[in-house]
PQR file with spaces between the fields and no chain letter, atoms N, CA, C, O and H, PARSE charges and radii, in Angstrom:
ATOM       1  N    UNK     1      28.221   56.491   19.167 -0.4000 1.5000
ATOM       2  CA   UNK     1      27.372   55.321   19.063 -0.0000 2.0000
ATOM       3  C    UNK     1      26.472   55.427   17.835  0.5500 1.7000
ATOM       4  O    UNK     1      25.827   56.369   17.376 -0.5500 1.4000
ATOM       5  N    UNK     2      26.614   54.309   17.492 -0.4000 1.5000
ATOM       6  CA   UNK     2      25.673   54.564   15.948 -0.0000 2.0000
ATOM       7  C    UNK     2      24.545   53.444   16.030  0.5500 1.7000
ATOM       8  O    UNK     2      24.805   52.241   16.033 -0.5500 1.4000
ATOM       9  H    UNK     2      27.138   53.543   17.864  0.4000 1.0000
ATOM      10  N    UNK     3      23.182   54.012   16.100 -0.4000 1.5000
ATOM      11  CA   UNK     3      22.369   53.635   16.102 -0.0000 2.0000
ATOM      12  C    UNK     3      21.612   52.873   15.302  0.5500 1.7000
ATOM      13  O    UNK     3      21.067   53.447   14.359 -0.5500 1.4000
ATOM      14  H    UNK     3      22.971   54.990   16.097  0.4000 1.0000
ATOM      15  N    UNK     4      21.375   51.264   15.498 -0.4000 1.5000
ATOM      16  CA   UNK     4      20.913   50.212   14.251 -0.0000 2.0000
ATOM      17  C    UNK     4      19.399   50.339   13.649  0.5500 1.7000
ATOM      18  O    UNK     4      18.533   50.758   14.416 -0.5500 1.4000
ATOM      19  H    UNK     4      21.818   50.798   16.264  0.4000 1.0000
ATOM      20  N    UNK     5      19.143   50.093   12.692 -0.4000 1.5000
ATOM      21  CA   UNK     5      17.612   49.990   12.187 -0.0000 2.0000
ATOM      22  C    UNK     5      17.411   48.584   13.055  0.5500 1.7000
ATOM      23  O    UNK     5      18.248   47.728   13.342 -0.5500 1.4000
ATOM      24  H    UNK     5      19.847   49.752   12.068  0.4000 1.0000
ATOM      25  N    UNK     6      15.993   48.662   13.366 -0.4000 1.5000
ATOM      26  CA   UNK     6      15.421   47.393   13.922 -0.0000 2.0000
ATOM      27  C    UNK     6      15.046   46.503   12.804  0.5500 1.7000
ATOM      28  O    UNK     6      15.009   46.938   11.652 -0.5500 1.4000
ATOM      29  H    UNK     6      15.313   49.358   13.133  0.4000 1.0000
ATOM      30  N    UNK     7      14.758   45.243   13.100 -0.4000 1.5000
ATOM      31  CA   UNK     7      15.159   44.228   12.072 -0.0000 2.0000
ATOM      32  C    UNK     7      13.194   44.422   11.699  0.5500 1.7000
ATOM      33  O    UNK     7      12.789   43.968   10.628 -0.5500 1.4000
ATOM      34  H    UNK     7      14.788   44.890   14.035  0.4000 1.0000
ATOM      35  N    UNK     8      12.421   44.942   12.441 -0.4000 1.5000
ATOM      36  CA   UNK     8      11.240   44.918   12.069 -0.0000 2.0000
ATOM      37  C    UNK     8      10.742   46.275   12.903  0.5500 1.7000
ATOM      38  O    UNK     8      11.246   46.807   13.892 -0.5500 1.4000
ATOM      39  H    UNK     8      12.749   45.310   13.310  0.4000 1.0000
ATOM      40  N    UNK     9       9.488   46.651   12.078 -0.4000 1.5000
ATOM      41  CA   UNK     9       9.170   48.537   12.768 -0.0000 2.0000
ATOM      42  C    UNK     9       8.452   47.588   14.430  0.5500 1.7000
ATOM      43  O    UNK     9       8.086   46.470   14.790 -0.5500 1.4000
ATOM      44  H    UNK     9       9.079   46.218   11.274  0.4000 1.0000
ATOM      45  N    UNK    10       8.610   48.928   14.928 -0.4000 1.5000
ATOM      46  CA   UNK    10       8.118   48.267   16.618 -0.0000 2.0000
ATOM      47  C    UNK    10       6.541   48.238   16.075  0.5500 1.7000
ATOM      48  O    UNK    10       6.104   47.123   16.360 -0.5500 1.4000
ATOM      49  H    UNK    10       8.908   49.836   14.635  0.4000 1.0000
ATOM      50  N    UNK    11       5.707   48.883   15.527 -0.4000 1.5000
ATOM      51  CA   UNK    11       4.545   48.473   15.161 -0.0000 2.0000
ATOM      52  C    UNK    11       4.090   47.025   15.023  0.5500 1.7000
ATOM      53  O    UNK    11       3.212   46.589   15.767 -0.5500 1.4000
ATOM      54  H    UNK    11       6.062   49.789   15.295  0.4000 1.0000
ATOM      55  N    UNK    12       4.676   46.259   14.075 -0.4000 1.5000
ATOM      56  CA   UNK    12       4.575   45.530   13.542 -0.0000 2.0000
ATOM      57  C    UNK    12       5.525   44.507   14.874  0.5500 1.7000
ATOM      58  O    UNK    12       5.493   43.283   14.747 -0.5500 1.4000
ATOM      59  H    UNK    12       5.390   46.613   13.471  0.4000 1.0000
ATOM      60  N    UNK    13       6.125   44.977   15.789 -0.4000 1.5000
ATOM      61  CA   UNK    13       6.644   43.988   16.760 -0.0000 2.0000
ATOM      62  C    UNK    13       5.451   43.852   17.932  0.5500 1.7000
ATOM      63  O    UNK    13       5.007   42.824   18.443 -0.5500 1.4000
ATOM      64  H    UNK    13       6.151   45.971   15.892  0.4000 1.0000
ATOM      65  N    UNK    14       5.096   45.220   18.173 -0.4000 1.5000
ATOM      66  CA   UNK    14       3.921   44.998   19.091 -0.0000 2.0000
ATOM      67  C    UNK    14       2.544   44.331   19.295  0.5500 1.7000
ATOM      68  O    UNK    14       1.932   43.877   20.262 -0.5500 1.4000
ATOM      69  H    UNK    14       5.457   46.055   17.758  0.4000 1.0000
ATOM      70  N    UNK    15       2.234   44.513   17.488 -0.4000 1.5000
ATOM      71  CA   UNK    15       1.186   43.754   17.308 -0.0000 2.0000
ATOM      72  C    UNK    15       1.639   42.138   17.286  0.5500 1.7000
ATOM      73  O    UNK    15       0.655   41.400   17.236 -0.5500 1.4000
ATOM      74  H    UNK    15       2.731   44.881   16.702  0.4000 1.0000
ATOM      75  N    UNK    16       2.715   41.555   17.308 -0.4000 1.5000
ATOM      76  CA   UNK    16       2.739   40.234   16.935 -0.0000 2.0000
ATOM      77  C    UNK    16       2.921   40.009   18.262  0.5500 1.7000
ATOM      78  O    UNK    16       2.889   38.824   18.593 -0.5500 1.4000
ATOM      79  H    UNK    16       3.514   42.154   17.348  0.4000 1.0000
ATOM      80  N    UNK    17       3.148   41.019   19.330 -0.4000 1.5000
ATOM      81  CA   UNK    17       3.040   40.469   20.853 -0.0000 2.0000
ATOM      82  C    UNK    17       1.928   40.301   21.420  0.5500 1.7000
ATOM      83  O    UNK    17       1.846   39.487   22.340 -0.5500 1.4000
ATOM      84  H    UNK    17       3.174   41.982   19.061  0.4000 1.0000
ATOM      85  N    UNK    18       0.932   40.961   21.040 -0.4000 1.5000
ATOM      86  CA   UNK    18       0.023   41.053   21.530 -0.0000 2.0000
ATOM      87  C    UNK    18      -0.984   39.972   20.923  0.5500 1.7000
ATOM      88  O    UNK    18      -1.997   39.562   21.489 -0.5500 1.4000
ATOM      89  H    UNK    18       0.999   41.622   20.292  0.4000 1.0000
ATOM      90  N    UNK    19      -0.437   39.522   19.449 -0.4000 1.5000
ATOM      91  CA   UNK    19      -1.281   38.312   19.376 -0.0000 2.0000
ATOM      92  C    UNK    19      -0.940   36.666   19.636  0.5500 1.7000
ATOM      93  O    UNK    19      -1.547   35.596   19.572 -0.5500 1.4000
ATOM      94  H    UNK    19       0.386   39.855   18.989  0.4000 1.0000
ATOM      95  N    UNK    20       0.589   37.215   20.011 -0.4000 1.5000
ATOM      96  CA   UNK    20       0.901   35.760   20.612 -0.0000 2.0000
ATOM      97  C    UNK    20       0.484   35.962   21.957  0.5500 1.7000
ATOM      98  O    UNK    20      -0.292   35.105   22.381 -0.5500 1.4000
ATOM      99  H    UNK    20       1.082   38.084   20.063  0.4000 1.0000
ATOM     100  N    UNK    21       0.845   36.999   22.837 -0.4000 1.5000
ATOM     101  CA   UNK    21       0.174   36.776   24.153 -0.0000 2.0000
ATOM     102  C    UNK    21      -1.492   36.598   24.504  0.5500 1.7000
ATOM     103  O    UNK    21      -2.080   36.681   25.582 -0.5500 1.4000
ATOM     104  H    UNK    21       1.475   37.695   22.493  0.4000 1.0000
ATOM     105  N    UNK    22      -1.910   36.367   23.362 -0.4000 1.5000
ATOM     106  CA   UNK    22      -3.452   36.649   23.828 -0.0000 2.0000
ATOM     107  C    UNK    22      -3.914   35.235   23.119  0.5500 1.7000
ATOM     108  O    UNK    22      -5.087   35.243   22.747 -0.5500 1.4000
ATOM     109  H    UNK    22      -1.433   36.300   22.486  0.4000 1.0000
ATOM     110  N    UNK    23      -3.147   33.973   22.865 -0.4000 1.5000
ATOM     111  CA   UNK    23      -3.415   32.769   21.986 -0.0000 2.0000
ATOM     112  C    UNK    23      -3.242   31.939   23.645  0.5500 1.7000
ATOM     113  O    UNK    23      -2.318   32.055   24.450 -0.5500 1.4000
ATOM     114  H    UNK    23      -2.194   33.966   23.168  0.4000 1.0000
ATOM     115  N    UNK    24      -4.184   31.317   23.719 -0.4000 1.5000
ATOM     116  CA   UNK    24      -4.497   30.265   24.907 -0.0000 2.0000
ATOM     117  C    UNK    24      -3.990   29.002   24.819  0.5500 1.7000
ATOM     118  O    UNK    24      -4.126   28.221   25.761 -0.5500 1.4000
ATOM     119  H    UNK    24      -4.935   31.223   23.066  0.4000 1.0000
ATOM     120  N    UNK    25      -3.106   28.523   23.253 -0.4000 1.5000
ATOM     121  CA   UNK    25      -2.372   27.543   23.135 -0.0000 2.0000
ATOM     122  C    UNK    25      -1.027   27.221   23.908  0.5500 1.7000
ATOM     123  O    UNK    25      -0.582   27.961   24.786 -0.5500 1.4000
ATOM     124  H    UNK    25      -2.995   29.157   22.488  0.4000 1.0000
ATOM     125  N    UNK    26      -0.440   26.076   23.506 -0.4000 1.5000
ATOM     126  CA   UNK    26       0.818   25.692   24.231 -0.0000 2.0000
ATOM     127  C    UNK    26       1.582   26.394   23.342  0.5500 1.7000
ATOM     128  O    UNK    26       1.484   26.459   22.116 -0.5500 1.4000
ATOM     129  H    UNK    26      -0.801   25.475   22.793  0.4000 1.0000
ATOM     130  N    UNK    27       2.715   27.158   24.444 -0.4000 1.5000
ATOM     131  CA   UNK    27       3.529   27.921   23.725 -0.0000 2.0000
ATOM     132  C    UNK    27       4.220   27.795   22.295  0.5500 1.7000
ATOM     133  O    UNK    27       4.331   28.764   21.544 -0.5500 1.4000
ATOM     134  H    UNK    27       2.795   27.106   25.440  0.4000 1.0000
ATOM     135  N    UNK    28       4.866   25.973   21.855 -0.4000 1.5000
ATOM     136  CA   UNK    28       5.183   25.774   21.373 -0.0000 2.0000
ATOM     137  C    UNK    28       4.201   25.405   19.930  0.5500 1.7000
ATOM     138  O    UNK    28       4.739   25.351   18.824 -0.5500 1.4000
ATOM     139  H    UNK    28       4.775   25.186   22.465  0.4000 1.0000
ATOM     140  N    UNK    29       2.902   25.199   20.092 -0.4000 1.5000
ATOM     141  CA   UNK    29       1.887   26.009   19.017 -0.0000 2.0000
ATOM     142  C    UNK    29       1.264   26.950   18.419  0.5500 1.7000
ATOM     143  O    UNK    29       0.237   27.024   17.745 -0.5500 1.4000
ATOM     144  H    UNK    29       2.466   25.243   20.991  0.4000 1.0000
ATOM     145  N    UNK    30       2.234   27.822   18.859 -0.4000 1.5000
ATOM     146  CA   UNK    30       1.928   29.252   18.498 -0.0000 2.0000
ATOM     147  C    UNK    30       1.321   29.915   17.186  0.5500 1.7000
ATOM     148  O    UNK    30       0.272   30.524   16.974 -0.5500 1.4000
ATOM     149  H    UNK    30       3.069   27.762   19.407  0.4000 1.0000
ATOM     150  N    UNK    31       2.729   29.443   16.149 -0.4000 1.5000
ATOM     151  CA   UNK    31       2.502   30.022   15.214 -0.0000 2.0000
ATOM     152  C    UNK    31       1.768   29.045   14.045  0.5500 1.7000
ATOM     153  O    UNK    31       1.719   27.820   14.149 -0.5500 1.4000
ATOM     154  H    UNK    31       3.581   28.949   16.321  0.4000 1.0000
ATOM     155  N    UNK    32       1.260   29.741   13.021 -0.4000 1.5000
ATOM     156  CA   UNK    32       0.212   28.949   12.297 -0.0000 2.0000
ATOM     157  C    UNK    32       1.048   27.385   11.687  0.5500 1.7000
ATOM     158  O    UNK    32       0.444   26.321   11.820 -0.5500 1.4000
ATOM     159  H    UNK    32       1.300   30.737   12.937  0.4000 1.0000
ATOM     160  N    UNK    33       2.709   27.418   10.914 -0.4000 1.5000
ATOM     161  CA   UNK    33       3.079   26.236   10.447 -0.0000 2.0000
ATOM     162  C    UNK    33       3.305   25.308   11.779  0.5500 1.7000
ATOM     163  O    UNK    33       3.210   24.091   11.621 -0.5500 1.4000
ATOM     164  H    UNK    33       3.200   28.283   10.806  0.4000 1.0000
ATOM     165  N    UNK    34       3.608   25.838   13.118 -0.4000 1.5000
ATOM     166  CA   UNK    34       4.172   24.946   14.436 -0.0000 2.0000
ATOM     167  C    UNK    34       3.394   23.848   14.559  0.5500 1.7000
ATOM     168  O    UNK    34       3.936   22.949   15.202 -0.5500 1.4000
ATOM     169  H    UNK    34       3.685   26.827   13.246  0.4000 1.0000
ATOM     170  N    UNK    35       2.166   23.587   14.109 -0.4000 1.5000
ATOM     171  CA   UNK    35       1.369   22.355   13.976 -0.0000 2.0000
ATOM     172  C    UNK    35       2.317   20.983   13.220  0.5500 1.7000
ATOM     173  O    UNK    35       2.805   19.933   13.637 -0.5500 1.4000
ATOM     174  H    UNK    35       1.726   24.317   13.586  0.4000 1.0000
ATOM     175  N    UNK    36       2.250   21.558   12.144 -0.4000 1.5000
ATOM     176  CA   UNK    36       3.514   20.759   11.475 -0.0000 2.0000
ATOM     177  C    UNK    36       4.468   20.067   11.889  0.5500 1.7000
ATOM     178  O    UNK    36       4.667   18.871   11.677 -0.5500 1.4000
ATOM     179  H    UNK    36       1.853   22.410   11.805  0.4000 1.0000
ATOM     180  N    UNK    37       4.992   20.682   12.400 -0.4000 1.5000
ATOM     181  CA   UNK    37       6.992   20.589   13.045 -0.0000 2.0000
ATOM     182  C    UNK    37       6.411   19.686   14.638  0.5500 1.7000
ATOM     183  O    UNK    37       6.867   18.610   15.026 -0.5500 1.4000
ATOM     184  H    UNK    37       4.830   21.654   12.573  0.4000 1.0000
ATOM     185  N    UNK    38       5.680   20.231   15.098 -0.4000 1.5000
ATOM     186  CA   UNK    38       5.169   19.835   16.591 -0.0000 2.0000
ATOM     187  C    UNK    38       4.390   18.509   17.065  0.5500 1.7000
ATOM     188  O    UNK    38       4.464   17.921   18.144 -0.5500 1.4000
ATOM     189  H    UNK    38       5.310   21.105   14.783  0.4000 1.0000
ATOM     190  N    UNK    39       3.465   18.161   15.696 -0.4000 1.5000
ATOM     191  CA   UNK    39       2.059   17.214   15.597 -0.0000 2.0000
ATOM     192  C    UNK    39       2.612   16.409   14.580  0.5500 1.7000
ATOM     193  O    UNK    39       3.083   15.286   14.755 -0.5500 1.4000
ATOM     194  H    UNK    39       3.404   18.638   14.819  0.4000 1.0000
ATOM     195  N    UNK    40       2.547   16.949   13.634 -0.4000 1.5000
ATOM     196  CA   UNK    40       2.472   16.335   12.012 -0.0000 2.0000
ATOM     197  C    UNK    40       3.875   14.763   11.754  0.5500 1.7000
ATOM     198  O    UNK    40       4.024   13.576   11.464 -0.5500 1.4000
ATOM     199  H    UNK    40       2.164   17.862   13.492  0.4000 1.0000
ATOM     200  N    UNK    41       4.510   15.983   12.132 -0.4000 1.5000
ATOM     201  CA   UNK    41       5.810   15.628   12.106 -0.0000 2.0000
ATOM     202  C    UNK    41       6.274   14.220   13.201  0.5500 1.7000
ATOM     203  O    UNK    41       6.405   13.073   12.774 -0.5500 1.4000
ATOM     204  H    UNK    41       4.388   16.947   12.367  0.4000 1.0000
ATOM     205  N    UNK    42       6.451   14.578   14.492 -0.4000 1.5000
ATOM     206  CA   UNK    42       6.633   12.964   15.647 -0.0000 2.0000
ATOM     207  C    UNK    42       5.608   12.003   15.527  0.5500 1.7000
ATOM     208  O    UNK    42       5.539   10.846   15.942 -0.5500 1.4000
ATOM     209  H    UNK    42       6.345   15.510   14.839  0.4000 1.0000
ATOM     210  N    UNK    43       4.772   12.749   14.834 -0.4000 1.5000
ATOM     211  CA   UNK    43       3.405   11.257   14.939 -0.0000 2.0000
ATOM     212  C    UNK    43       4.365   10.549   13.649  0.5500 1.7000
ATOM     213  O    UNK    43       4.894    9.563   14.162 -0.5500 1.4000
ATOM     214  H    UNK    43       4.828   13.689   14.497  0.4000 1.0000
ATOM     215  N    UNK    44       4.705   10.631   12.508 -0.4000 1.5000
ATOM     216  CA   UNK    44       4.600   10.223   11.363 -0.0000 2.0000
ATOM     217  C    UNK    44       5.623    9.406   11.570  0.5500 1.7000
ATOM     218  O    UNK    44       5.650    8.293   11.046 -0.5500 1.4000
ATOM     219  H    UNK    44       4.275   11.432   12.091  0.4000 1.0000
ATOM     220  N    UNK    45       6.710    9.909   12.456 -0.4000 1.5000
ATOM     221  CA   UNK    45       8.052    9.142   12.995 -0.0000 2.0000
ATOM     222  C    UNK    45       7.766    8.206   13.741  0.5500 1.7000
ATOM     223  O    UNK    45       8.628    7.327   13.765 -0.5500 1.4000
ATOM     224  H    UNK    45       6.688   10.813   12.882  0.4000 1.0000
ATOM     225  N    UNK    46       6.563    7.977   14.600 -0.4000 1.5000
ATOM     226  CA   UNK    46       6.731    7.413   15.781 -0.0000 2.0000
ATOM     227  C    UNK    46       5.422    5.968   14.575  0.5500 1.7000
ATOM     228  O    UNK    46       5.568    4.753   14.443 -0.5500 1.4000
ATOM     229  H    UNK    46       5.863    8.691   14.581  0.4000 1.0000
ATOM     230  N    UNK    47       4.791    6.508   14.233 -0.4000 1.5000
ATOM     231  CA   UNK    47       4.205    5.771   13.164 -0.0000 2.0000
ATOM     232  C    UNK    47       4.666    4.678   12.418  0.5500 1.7000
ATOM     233  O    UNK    47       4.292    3.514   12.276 -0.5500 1.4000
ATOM     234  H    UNK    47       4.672    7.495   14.340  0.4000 1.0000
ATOM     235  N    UNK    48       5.907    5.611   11.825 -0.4000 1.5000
ATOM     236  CA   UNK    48       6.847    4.956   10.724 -0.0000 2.0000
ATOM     237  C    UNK    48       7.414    3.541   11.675  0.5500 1.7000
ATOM     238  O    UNK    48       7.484    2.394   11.234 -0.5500 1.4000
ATOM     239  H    UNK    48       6.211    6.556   11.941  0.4000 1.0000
ATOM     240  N    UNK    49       7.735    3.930   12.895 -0.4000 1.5000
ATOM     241  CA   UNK    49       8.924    3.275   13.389 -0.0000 2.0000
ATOM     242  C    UNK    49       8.391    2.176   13.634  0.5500 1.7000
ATOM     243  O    UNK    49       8.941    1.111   13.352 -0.5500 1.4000
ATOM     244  H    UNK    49       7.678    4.862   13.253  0.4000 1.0000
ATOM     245  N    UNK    50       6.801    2.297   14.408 -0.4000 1.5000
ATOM     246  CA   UNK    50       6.353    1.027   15.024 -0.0000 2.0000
ATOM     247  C    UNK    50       6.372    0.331   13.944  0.5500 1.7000
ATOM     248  O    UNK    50       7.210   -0.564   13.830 -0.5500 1.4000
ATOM     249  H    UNK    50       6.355    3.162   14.637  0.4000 1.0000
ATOM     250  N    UNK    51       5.387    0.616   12.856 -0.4000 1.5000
ATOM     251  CA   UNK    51       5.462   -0.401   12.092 -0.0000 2.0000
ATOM     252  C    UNK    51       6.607   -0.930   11.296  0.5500 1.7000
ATOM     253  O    UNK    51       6.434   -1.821   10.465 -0.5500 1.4000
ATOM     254  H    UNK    51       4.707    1.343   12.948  0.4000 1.0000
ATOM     255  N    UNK    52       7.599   -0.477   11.499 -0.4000 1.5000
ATOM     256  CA   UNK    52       9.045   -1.218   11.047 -0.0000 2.0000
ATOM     257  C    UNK    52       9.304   -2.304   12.116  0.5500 1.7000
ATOM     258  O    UNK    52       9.765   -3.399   11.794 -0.5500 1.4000
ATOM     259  H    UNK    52       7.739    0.247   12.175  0.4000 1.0000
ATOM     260  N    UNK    53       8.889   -1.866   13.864 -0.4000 1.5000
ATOM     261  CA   UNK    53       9.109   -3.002   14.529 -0.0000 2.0000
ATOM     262  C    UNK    53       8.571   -4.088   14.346  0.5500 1.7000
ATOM     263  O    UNK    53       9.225   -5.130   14.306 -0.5500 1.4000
ATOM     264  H    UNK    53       8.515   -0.976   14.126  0.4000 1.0000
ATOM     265  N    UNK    54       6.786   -4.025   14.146 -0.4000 1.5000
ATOM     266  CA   UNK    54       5.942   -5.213   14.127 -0.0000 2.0000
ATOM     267  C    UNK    54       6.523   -5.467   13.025  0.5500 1.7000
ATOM     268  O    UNK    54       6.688   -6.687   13.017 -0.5500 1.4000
ATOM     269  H    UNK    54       6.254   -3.178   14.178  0.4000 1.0000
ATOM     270  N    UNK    55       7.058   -4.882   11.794 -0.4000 1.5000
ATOM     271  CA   UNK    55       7.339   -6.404   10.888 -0.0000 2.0000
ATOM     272  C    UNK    55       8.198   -6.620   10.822  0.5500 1.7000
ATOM     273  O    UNK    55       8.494   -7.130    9.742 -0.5500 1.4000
ATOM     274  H    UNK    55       6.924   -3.891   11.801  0.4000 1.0000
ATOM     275  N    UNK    56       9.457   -6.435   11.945 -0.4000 1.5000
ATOM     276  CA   UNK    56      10.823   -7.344   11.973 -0.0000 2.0000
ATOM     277  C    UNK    56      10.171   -8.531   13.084  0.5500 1.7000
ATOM     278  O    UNK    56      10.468   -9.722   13.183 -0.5500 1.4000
ATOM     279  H    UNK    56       9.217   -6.021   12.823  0.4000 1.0000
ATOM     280  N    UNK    57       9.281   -7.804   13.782 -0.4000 1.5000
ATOM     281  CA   UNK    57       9.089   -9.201   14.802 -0.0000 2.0000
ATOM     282  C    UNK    57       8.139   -9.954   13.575  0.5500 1.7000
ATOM     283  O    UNK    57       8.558  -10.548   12.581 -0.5500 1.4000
ATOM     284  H    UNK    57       9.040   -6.837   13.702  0.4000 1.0000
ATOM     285  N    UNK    58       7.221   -9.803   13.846 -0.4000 1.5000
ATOM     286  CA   UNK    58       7.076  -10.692   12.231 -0.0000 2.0000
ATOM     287  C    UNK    58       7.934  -11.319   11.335  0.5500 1.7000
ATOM     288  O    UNK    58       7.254  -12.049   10.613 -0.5500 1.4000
ATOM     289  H    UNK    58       6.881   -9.321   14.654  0.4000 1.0000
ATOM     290  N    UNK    59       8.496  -11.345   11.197 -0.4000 1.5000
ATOM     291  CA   UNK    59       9.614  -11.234   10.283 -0.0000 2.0000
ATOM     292  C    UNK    59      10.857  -12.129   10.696  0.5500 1.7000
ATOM     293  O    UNK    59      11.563  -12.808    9.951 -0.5500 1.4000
ATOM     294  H    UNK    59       9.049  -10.752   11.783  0.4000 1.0000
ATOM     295  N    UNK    60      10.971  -11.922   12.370 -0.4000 1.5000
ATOM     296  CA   UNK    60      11.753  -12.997   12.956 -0.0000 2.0000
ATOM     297  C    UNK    60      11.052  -13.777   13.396  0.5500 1.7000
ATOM     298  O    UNK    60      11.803  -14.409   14.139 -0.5500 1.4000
ATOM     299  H    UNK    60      10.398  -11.369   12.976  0.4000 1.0000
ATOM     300  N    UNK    61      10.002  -14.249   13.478 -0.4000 1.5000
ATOM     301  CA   UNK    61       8.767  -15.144   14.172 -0.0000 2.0000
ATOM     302  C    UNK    61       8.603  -15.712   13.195  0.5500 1.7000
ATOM     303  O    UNK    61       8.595  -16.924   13.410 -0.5500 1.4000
ATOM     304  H    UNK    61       9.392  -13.736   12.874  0.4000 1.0000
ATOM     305  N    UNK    62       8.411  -15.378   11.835 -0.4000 1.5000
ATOM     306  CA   UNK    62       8.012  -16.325   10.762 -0.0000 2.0000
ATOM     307  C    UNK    62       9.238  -17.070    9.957  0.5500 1.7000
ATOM     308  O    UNK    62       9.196  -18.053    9.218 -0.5500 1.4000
ATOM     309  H    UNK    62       8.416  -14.393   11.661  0.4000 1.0000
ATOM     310  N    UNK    63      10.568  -16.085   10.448 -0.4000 1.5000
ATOM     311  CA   UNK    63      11.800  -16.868    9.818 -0.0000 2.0000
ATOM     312  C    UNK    63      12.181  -16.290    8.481  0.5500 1.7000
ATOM     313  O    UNK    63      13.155  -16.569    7.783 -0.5500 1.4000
ATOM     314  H    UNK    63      10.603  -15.287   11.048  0.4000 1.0000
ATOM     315  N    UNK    64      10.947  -15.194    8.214 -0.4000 1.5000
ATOM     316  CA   UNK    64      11.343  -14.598    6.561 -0.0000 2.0000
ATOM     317  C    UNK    64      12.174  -13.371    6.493  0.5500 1.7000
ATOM     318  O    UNK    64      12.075  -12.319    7.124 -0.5500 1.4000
ATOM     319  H    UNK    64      10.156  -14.967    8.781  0.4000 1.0000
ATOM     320  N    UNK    65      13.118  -13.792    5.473 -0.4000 1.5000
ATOM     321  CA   UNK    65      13.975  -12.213    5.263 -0.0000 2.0000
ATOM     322  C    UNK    65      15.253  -12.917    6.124  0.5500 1.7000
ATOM     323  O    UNK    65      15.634  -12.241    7.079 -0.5500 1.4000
ATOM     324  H    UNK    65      13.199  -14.647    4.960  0.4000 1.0000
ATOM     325  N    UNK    66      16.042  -14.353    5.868 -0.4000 1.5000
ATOM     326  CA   UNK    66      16.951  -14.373    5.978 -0.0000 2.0000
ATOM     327  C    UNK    66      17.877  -14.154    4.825  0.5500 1.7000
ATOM     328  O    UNK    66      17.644  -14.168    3.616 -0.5500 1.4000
ATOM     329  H    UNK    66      15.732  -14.902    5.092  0.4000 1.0000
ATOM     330  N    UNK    67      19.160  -13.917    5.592 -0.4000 1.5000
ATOM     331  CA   UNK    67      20.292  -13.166    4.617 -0.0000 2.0000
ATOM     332  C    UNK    67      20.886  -15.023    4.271  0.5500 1.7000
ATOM     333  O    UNK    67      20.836  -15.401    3.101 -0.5500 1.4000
ATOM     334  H    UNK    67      19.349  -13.906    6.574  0.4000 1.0000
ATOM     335  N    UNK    68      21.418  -16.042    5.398 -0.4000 1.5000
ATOM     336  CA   UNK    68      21.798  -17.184    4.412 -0.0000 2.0000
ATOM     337  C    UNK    68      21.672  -18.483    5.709  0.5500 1.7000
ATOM     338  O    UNK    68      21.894  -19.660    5.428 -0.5500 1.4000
ATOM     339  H    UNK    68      21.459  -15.734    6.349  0.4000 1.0000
């Protein structure tokens, strides 16, 4: 059996356990960029989208932006 190097020293694994287990956040905010990907990110989508709806309804309510 041939024995693998760990992909990181257990030092450096233990301490990152011990500071994710000791963070009182939602799991999935853990790490410092997860704000981003988690917050940043579905708001901007969900943002984007509405206002694409209000101005097709707009848009079909006022009759503008026909094709012919």
């Amino acid at each position: 059996m041939v024995d693998e190097t760990p992909f990181r020293p257990r030092e450096k694994l233990i301490e990152k356990q011990r500071l994710f287990q000791s963070i009182q956040n939602s799991t999935h905010l853990k790490g410092p960029m997860d704000k981003i990907t988690s917050v940043a990110i579905p708001l901007a989508l969900a943002g984007s989208s509405i206002f694409l709806i209000v101005r097709g309804i707009y848009n079909m309510s006022h009759g503008i932006g026909k094709k012919a």
